[in-house]
CHARMM internal coordinates of N, CA and C (Angstrom, degrees):
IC EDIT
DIST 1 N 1 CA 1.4391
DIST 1 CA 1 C 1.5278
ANGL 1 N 1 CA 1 C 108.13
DIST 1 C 2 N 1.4286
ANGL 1 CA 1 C 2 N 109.38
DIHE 1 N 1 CA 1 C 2 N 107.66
DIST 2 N 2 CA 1.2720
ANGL 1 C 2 N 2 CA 107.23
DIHE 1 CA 1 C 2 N 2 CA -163.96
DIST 2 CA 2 C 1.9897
ANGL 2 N 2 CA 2 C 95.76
DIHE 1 C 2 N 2 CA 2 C -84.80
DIST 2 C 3 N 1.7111
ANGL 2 CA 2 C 3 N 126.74
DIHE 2 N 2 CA 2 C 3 N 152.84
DIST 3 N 3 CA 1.3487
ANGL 2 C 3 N 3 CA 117.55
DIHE 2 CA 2 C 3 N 3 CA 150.18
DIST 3 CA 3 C 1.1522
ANGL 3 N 3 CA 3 C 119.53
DIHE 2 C 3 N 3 CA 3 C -78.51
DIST 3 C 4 N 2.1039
ANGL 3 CA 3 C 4 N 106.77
DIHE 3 N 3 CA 3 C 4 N 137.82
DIST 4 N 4 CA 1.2924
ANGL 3 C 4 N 4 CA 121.37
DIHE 3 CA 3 C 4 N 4 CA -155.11
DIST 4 CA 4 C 1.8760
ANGL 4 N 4 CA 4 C 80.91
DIHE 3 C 4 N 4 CA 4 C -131.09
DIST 4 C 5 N 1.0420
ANGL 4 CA 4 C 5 N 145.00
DIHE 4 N 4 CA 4 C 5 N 31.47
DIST 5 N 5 CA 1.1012
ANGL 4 C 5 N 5 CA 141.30
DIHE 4 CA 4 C 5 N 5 CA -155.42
DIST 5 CA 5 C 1.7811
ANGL 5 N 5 CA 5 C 106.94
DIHE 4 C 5 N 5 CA 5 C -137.46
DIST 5 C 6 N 1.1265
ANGL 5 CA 5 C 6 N 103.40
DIHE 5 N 5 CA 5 C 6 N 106.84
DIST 6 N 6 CA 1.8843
ANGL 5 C 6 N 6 CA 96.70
DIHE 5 CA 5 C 6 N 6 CA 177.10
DIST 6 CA 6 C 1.8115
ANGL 6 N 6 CA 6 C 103.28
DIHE 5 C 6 N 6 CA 6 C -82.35
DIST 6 C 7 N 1.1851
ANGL 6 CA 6 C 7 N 93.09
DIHE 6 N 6 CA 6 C 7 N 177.71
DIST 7 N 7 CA 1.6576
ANGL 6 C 7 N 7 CA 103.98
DIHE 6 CA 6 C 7 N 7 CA 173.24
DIST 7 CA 7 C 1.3790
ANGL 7 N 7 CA 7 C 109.46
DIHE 6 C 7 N 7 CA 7 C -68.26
DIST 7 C 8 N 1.6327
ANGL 7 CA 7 C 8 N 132.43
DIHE 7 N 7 CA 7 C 8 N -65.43
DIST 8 N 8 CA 1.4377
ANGL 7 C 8 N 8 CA 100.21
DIHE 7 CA 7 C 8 N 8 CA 164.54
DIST 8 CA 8 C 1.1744
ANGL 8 N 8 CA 8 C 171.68
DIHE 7 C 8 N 8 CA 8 C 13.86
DIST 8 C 9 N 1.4618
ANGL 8 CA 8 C 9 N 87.58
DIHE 8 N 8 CA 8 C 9 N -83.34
DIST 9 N 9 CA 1.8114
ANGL 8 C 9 N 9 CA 136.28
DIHE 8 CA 8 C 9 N 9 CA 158.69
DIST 9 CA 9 C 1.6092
ANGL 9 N 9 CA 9 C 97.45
DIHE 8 C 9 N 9 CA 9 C -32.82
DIST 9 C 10 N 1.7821
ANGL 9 CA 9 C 10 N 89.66
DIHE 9 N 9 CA 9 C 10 N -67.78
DIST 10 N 10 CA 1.9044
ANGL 9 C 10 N 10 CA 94.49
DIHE 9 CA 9 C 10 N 10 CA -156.95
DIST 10 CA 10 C 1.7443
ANGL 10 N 10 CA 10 C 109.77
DIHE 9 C 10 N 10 CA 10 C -78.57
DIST 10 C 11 N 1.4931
ANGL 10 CA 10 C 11 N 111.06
DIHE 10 N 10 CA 10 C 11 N -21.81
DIST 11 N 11 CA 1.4725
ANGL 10 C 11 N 11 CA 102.83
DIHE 10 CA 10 C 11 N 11 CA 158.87
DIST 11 CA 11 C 1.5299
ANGL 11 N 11 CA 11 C 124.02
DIHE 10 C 11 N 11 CA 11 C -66.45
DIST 11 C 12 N 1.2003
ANGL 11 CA 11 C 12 N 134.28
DIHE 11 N 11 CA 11 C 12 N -21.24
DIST 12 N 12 CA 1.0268
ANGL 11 C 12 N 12 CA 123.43
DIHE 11 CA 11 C 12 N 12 CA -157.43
DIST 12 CA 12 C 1.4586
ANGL 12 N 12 CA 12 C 89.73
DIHE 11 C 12 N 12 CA 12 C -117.13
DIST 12 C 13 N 0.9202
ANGL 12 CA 12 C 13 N 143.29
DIHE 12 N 12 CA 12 C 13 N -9.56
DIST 13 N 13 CA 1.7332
ANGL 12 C 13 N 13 CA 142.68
DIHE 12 CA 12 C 13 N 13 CA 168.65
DIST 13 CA 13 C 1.5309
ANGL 13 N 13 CA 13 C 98.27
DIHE 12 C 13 N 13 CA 13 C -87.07
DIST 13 C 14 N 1.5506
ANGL 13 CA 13 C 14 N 133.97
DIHE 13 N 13 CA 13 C 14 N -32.94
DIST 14 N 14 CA 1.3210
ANGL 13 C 14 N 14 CA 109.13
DIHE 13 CA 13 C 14 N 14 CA 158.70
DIST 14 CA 14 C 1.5542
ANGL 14 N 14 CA 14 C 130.26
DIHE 13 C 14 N 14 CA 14 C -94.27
DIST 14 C 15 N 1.2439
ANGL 14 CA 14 C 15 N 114.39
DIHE 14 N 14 CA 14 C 15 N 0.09
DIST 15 N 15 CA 1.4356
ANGL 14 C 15 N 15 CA 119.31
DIHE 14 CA 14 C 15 N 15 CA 154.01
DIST 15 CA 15 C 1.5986
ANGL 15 N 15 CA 15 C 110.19
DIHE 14 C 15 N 15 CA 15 C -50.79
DIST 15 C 16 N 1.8023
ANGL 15 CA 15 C 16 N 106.12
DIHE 15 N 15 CA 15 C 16 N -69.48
DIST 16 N 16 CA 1.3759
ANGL 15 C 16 N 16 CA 82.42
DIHE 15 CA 15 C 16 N 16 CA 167.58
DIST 16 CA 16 C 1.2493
ANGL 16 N 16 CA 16 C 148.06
DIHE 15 C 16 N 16 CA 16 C -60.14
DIST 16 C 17 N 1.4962
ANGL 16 CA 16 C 17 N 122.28
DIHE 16 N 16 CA 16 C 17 N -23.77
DIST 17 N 17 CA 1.2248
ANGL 16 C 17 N 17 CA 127.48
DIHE 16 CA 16 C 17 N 17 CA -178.83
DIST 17 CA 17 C 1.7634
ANGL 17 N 17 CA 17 C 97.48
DIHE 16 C 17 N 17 CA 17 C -56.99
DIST 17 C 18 N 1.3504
ANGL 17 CA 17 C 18 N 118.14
DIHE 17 N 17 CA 17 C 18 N -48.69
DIST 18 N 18 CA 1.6612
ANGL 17 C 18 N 18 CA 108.62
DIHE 17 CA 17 C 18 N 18 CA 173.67
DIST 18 CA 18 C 1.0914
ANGL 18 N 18 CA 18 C 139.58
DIHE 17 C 18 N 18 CA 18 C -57.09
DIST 18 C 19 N 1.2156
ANGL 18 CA 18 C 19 N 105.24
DIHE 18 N 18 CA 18 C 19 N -19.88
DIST 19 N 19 CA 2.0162
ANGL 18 C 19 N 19 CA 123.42
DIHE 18 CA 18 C 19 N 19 CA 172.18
DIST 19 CA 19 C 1.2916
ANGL 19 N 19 CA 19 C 109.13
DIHE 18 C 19 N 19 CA 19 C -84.11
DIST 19 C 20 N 1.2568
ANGL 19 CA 19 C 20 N 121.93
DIHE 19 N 19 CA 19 C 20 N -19.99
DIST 20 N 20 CA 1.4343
ANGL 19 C 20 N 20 CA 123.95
DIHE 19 CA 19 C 20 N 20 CA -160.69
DIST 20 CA 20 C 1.9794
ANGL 20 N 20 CA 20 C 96.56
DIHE 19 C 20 N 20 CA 20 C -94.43
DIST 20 C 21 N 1.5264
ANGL 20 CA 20 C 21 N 95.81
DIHE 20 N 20 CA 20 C 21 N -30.99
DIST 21 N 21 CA 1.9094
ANGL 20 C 21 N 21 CA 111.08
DIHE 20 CA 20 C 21 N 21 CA -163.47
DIST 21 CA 21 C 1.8659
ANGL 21 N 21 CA 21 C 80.47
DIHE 20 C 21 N 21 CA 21 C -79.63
DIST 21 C 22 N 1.3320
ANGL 21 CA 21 C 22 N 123.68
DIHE 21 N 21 CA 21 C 22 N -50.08
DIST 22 N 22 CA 1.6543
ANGL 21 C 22 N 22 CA 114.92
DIHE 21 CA 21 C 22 N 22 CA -160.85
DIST 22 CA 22 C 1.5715
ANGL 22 N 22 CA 22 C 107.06
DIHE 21 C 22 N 22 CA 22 C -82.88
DIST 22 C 23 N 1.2493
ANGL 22 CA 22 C 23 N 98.44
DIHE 22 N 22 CA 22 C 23 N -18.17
DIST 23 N 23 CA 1.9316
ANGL 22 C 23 N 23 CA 100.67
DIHE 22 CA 22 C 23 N 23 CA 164.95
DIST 23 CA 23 C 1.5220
ANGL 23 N 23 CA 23 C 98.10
DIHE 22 C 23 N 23 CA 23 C -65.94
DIST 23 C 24 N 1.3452
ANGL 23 CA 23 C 24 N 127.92
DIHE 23 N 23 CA 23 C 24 N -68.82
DIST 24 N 24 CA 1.1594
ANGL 23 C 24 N 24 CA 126.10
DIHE 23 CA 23 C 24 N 24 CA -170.90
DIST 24 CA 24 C 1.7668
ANGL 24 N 24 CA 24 C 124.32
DIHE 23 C 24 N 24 CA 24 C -46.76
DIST 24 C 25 N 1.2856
ANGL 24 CA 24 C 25 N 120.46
DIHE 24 N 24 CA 24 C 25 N -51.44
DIST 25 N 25 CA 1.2590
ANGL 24 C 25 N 25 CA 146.45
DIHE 24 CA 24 C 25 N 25 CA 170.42
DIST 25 CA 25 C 1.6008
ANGL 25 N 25 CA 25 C 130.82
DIHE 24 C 25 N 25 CA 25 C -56.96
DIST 25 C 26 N 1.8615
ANGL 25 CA 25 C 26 N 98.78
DIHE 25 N 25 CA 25 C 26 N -14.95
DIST 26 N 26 CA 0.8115
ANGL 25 C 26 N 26 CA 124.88
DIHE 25 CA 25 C 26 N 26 CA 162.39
DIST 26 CA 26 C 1.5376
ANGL 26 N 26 CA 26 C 139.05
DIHE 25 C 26 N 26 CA 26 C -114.13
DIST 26 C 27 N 1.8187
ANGL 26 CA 26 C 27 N 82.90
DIHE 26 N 26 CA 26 C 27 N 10.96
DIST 27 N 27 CA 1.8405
ANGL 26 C 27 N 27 CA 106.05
DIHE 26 CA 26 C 27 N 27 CA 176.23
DIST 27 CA 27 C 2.0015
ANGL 27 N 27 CA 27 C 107.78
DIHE 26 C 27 N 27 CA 27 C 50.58
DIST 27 C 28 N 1.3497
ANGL 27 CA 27 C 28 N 100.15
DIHE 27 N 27 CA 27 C 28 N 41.34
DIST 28 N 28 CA 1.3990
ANGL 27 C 28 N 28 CA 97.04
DIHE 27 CA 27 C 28 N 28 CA 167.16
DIST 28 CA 28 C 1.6535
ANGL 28 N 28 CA 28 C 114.44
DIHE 27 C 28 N 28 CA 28 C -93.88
DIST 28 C 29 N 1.1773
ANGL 28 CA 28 C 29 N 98.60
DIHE 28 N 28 CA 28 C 29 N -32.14
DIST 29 N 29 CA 1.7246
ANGL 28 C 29 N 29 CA 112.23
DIHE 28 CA 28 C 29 N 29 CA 158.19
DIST 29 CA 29 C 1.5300
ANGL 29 N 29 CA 29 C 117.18
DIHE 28 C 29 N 29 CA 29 C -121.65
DIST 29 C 30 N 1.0682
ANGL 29 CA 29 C 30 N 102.67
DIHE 29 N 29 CA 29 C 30 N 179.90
DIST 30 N 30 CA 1.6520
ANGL 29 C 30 N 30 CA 113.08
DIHE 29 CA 29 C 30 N 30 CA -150.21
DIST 30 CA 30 C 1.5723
ANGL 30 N 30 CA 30 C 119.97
DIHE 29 C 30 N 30 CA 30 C -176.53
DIST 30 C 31 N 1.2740
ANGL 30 CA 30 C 31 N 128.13
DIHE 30 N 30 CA 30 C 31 N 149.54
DIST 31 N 31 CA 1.1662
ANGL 30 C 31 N 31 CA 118.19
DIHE 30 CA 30 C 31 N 31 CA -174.21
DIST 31 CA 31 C 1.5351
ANGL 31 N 31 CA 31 C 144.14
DIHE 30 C 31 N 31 CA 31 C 90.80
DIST 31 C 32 N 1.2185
ANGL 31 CA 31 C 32 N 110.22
DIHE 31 N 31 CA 31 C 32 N -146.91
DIST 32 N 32 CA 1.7560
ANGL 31 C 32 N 32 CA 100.26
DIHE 31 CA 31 C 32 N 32 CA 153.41
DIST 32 CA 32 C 1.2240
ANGL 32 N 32 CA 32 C 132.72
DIHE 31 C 32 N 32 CA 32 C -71.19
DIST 32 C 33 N 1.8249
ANGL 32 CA 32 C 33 N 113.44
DIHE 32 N 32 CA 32 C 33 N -32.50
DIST 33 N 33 CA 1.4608
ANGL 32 C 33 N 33 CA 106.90
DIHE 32 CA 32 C 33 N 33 CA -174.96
DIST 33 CA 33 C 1.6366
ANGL 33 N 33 CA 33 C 87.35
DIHE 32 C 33 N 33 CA 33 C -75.00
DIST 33 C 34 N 1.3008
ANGL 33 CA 33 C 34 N 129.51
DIHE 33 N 33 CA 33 C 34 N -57.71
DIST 34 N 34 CA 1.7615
ANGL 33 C 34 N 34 CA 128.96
DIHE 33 CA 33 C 34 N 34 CA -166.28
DIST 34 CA 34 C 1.6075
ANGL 34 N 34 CA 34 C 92.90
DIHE 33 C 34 N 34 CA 34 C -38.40
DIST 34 C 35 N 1.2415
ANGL 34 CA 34 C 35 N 136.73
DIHE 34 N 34 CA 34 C 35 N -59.42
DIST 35 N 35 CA 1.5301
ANGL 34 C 35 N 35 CA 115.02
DIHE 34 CA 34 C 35 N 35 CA -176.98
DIST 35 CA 35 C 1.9205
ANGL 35 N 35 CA 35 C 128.61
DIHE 34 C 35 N 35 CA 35 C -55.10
DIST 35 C 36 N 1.3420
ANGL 35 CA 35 C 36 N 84.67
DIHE 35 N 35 CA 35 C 36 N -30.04
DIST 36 N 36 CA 1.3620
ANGL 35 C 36 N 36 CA 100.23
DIHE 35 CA 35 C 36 N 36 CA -162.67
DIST 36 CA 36 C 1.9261
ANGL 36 N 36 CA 36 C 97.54
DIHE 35 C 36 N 36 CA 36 C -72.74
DIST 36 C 37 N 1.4344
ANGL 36 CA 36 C 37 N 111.51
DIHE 36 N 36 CA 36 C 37 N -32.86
DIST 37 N 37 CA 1.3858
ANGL 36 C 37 N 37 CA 103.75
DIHE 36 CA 36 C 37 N 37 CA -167.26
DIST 37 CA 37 C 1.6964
ANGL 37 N 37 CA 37 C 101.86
DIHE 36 C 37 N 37 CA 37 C -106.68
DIST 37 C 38 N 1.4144
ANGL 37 CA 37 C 38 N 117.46
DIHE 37 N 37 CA 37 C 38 N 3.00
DIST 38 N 38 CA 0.9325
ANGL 37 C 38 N 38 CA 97.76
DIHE 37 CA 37 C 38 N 38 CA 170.30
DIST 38 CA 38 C 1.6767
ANGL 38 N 38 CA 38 C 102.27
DIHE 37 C 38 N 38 CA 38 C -93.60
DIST 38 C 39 N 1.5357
ANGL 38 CA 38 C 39 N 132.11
DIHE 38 N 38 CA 38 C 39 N -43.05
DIST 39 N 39 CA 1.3867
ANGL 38 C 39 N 39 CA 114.45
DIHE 38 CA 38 C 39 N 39 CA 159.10
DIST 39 CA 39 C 1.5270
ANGL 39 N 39 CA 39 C 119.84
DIHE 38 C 39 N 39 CA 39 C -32.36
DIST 39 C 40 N 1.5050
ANGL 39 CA 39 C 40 N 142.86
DIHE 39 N 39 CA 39 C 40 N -60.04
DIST 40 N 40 CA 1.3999
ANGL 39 C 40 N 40 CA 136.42
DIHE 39 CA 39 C 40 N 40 CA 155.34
DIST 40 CA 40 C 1.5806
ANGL 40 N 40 CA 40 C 115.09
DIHE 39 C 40 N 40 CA 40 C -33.28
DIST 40 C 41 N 1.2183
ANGL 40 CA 40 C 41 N 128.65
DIHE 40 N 40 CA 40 C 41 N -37.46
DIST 41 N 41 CA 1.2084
ANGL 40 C 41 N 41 CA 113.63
DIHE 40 CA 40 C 41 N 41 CA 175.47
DIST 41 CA 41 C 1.3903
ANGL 41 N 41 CA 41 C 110.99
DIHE 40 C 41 N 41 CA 41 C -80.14
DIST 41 C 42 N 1.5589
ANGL 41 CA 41 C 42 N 132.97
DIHE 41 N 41 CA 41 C 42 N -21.97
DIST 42 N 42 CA 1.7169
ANGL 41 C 42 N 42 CA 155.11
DIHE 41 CA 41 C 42 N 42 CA 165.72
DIST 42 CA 42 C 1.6580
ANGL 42 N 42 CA 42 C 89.63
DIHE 41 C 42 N 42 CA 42 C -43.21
DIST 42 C 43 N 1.1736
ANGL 42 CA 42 C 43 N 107.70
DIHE 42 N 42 CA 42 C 43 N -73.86
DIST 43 N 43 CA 1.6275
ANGL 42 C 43 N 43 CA 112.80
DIHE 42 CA 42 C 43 N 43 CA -173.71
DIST 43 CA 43 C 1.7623
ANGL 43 N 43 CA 43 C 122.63
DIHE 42 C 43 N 43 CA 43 C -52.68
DIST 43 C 44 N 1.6264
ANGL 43 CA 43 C 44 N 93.45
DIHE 43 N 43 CA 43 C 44 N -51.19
DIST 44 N 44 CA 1.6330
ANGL 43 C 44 N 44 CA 85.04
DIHE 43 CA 43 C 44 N 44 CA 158.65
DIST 44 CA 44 C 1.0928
ANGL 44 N 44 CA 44 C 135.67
DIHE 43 C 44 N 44 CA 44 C -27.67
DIST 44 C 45 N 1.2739
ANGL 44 CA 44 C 45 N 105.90
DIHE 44 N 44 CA 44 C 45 N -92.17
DIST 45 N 45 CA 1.8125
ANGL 44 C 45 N 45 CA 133.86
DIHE 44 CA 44 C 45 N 45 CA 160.03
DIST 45 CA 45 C 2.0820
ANGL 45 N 45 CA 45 C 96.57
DIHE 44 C 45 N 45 CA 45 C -23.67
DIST 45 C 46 N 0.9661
ANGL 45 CA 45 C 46 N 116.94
DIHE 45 N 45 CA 45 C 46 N -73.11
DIST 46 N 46 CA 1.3552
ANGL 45 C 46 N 46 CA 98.99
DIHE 45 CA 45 C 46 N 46 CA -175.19
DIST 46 CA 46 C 1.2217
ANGL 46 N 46 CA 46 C 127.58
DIHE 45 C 46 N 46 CA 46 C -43.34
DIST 46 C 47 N 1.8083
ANGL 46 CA 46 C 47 N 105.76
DIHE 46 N 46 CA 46 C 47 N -57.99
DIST 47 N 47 CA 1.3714
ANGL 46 C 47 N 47 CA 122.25
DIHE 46 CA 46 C 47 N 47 CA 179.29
DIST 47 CA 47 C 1.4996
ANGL 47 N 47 CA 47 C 108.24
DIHE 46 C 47 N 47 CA 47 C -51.48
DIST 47 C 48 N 1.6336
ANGL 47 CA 47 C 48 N 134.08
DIHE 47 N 47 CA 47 C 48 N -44.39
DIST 48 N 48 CA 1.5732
ANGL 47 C 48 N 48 CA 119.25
DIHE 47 CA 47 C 48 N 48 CA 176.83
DIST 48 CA 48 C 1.3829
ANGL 48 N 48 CA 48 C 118.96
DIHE 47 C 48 N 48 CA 48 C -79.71
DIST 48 C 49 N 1.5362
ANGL 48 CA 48 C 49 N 127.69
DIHE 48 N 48 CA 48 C 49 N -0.89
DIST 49 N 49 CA 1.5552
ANGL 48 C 49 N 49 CA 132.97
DIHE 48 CA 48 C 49 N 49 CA 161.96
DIST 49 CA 49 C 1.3515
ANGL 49 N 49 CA 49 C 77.66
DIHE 48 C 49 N 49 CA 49 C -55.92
DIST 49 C 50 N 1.3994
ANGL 49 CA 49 C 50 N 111.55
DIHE 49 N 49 CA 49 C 50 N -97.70
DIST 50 N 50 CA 1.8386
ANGL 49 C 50 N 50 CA 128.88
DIHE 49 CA 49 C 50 N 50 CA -130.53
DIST 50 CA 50 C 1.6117
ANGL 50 N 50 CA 50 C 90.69
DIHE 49 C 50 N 50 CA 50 C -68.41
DIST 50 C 51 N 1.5155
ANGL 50 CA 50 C 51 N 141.82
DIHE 50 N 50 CA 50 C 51 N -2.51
DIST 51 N 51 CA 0.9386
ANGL 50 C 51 N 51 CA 122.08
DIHE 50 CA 50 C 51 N 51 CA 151.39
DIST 51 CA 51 C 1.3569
ANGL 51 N 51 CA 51 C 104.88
DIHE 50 C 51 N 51 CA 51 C 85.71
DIST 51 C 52 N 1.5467
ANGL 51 CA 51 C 52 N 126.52
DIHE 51 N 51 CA 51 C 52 N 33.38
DIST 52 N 52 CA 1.7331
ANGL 51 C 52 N 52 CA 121.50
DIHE 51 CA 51 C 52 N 52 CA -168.16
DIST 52 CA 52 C 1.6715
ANGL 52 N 52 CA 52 C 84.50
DIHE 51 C 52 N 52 CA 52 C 175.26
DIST 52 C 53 N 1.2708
ANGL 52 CA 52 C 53 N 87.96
DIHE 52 N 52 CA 52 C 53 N 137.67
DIST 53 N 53 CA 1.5698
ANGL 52 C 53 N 53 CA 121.73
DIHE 52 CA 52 C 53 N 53 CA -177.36
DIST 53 CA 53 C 1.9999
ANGL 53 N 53 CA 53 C 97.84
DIHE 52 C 53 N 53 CA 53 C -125.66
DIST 53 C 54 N 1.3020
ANGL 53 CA 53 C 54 N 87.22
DIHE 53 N 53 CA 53 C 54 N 99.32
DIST 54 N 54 CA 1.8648
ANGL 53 C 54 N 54 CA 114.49
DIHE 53 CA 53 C 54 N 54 CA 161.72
DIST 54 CA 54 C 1.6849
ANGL 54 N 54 CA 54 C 107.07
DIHE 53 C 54 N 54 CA 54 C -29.02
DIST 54 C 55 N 1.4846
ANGL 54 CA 54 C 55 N 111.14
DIHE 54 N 54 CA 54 C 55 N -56.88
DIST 55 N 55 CA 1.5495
ANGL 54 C 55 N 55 CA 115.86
DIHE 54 CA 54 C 55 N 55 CA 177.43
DIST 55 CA 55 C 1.2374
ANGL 55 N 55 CA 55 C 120.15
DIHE 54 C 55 N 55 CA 55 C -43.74
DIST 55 C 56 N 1.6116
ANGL 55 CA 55 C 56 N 111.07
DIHE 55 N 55 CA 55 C 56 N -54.26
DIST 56 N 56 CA 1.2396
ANGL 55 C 56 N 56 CA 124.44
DIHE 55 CA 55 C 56 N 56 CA -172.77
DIST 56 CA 56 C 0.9849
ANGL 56 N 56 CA 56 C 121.65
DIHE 55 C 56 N 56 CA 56 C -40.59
DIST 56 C 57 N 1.4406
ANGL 56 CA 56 C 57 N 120.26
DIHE 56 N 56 CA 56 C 57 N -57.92
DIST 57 N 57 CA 1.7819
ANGL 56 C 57 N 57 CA 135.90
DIHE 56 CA 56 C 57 N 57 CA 175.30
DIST 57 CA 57 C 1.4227
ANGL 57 N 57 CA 57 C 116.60
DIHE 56 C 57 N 57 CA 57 C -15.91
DIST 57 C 58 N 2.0432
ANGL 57 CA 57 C 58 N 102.23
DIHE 57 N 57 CA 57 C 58 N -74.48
DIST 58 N 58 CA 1.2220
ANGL 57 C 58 N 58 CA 110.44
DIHE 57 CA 57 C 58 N 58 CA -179.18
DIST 58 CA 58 C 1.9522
ANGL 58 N 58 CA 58 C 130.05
DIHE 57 C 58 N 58 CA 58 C -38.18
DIST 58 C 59 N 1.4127
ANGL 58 CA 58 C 59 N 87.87
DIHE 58 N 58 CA 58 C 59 N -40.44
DIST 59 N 59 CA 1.0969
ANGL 58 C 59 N 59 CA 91.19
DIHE 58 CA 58 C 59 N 59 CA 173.55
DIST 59 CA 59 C 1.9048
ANGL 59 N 59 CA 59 C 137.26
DIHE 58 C 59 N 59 CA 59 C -115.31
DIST 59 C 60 N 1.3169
ANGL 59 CA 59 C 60 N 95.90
DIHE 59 N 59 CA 59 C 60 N 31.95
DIST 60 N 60 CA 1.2680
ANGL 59 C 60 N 60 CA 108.06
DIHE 59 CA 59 C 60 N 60 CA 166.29
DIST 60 CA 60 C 1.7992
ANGL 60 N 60 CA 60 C 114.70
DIHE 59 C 60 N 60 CA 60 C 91.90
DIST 60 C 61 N 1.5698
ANGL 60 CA 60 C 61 N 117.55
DIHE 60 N 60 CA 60 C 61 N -9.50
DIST 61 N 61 CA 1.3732
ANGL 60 C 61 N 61 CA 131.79
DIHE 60 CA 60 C 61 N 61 CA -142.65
DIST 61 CA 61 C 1.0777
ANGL 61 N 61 CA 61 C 92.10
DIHE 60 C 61 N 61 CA 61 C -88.91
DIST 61 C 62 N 1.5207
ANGL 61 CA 61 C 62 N 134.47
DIHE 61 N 61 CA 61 C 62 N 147.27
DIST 62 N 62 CA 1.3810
ANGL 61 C 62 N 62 CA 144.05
DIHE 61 CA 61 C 62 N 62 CA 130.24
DIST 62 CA 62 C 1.4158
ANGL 62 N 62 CA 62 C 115.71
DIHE 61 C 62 N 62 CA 62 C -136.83
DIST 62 C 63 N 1.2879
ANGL 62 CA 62 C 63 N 100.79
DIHE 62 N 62 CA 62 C 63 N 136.83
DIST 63 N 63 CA 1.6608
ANGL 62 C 63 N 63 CA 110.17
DIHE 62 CA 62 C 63 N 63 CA -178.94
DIST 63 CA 63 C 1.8304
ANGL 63 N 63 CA 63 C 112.03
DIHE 62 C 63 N 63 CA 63 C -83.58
DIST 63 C 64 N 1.0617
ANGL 63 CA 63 C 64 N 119.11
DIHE 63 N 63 CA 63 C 64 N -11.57
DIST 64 N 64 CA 1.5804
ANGL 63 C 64 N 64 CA 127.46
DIHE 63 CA 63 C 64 N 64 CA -164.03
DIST 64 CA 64 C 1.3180
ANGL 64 N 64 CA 64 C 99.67
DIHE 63 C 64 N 64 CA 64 C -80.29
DIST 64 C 65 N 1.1239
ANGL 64 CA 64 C 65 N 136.94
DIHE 64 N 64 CA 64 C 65 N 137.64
DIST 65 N 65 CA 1.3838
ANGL 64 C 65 N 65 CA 150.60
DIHE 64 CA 64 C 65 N 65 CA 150.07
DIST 65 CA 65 C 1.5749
ANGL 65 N 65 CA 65 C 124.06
DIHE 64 C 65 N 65 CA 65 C -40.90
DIST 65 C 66 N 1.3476
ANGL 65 CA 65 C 66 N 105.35
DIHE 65 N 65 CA 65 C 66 N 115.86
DIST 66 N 66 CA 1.4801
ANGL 65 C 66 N 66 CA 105.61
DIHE 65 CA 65 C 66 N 66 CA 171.29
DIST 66 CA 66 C 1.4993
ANGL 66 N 66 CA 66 C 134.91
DIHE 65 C 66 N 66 CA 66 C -71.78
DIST 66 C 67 N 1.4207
ANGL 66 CA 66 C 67 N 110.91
DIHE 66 N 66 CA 66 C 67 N 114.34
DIST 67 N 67 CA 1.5286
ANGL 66 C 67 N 67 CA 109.10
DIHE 66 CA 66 C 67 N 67 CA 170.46
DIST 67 CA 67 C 1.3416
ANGL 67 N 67 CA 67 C 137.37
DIHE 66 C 67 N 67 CA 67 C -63.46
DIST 67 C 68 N 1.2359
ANGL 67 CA 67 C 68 N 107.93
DIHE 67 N 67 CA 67 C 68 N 111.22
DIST 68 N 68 CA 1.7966
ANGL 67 C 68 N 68 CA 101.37
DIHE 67 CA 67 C 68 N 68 CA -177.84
DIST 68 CA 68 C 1.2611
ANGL 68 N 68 CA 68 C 132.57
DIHE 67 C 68 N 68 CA 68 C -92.05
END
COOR INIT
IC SEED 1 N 1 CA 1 C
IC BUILD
């Protein structure tokens, strides 16, 4: 599993994952969408640990900077 993920990428996928947790925590959403985006924010947070987004693959994408 190669990383396809720049620094960017993984700041700004856990920014949201935090807006999405203080929306929730703060009962501004609720319900089905509150489950649904807090699993999307679950995936975030995972996907910028391990540094690779599953999506990416299919289509050739990586945000990470190439070393020369």
């Amino acid at each position: 599993m190669k990383k396809n993920m720049g620094t960017i990428d993984k700041v700004v996928r856990i920014l949201v994952a935090v807006v999405i947790t203080g929306l929730y925590f703060a009962n501004i959403i609720s319900g089905t969408v509150a489950i649904f985006l807090l699993i999307l924010a679950s995936v975030f947070i995972l996907t910028s640990f391990i540094s690779f987004c599953p999506l990416y693959l299919p289509f050739g994408l990586s945000t990470r900077k190439k070393r020369q």
